[in-house]
C-alpha positions in Angstrom: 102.0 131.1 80.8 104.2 130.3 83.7 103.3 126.6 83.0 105.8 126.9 80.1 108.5 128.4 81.7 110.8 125.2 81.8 110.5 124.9 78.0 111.1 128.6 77.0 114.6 128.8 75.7 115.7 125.3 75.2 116.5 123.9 72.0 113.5 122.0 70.1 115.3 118.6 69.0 112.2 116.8 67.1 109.0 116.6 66.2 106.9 113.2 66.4 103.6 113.0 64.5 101.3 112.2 64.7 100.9 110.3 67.7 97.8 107.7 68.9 95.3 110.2 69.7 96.4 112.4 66.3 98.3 115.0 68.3 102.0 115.8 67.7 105.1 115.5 70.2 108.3 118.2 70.6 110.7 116.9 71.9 113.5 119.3 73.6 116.9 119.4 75.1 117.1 117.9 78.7 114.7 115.2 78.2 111.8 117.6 78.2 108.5 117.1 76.2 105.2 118.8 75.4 102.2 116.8 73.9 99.9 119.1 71.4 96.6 117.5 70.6 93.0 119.4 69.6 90.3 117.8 72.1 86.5 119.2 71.5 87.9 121.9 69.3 90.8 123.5 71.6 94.4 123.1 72.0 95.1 121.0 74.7 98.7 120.9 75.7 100.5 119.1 78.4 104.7 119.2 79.6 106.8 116.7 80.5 108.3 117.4 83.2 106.2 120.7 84.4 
């Protein structure tokens, strides 16, 4: 889970949904975001910046 390390800790601002491809945005503190969409069945997650 060290992917996530930037994120843990800073303070969740919004939450966008849902977005183009039917997944949801957070949006957090220092112009960091994550992307959460469900692709063939699993939770596919990407951060912004990693």
């Amino acid at each position: 889970m060290a992917k996530y390390d930037g994120l843990r800790g800073q303070e969740l601002l919004e939450v966008e949904e849902p977005d183009k491809e039917g997944g949801i945005t957070l949006i957090f503190k220092d112009n960091r975001f994550m992307f959460i969409k469900v692709k063939d069945g699993k939770i596919v997650t990407q951060s912004i910046p990693e």
